[in-house]
N, C-alpha and C positions, 0 to 999 in steps of 0.2 A: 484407471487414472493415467492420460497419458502424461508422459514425460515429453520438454523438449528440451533443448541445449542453446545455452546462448551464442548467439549468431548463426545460429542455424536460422533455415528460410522456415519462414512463417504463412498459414494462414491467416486471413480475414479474420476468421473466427475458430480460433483455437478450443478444444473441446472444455467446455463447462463458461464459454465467452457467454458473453450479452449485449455486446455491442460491436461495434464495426470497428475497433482499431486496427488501424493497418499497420502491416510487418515494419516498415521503417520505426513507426511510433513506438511498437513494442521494442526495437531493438535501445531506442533511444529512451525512451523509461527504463529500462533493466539496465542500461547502463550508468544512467541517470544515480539511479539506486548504488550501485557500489561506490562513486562519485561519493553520495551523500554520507553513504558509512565510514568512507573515510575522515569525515569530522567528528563523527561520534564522541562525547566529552563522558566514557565511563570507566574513570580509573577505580570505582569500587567493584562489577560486577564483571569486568574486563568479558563483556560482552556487546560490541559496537553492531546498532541494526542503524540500515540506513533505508530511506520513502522517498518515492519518487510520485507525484500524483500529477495525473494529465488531464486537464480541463478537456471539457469540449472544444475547442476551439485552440486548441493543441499547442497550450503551455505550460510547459514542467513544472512545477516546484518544488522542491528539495526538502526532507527534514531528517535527522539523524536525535538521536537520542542523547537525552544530554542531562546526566547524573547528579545528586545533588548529595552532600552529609547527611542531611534532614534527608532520609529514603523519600520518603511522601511528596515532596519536591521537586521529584525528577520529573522528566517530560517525556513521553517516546517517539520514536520515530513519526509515526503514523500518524500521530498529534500536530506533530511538531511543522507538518508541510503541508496537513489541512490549515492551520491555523497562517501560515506566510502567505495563502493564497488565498482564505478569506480576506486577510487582511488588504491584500492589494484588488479585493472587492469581485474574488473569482466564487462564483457557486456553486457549480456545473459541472459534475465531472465523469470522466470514462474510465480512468481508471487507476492503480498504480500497482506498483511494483517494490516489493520487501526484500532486501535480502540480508545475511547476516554473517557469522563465521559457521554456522549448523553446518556439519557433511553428513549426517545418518537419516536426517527429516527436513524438510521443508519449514523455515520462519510463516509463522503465522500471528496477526495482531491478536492484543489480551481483549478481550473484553470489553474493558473500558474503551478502548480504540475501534473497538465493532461498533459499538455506541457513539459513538461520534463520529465515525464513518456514516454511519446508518442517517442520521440528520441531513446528509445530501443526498437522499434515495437506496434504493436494496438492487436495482439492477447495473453495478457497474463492476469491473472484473479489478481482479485484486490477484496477480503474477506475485508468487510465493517460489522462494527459489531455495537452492542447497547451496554452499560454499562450491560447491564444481561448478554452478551456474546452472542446471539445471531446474527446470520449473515446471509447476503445476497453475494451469485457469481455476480461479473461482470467482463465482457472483459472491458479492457480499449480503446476497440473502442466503446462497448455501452455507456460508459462514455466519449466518445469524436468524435462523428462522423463525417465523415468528413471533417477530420486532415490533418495537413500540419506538413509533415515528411521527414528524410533526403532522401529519394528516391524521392520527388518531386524536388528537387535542380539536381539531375541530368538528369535532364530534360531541363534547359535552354540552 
């Protein structure tokens, strides 16, 4: 698994990529990403992750996680800047980027957030980082193999 460091030069296609984003893009979703964690709203688990998701046609969106009394109510990152870019009617996407306060392991979405990733396709890369800014590639089908997605529905 390689490691890179942010603002280090990039490949094309960094190892475990699936698509063509280019190094400016990657530098500007990762940065995007700390950006978005600094709004994070979690004074209960005082753990702030912040998403940065890069349409095909190379615009950002932002989402930070954002905590509720009611646990079950919260929203997460990952959720949070699929759903600002559907909203402004984006579908399409290449990729994003997670980062958090973690220094020992790389942020990765839960579950629920693979699943609603997975709704926009399985080949798009998901830049998973450490608090040093270091990061790892993944397709969101290595993060979710498997998967039950809207092409399996047209199948019944």
């Amino acid at each position: 698994m390689a490691e890179k460091q942010l603002g280090s030069p990039q490949d094309t296609h960094p190892a475990g990529s699936s698509s063509t984003v280019r190094s400016d893009q990657i530098q500007r979703l990762l940065d995007a990403c700390r950006v978005a964690k600094s709004f994070a709203y979690c004074p209960y688990s005082n753990f702030p992750v912040g998403a940065a998701v890069l349409t095909w046609d190379g615009k950002i969106f932002l989402g930070c996680n954002v905590e509720n009394a009611c646990y079950s109510l919260g929203v997460c990152a990952e959720k949070a800047a699929i759903q600002k870019a559907v909203s402004e009617g984006y579908t399409k996407f290449q990729a994003m980027a997670l980062t958090s306060n973690k220094q020992e392991t790389y942020i990765v979405p839960c579950g629920s957030c693979r699943q609603v990733l997975r709704e926009f396709g399985k080949q798009w890369d998901l830049y998973l980082t450490k608090s040093d800014g270091t990061y790892i590639v993944k397709t969101l089908e290595q993060l979710l193999p498997y998967s039950f997605g809207p092409e399996d529905l047209k199948t019944l």
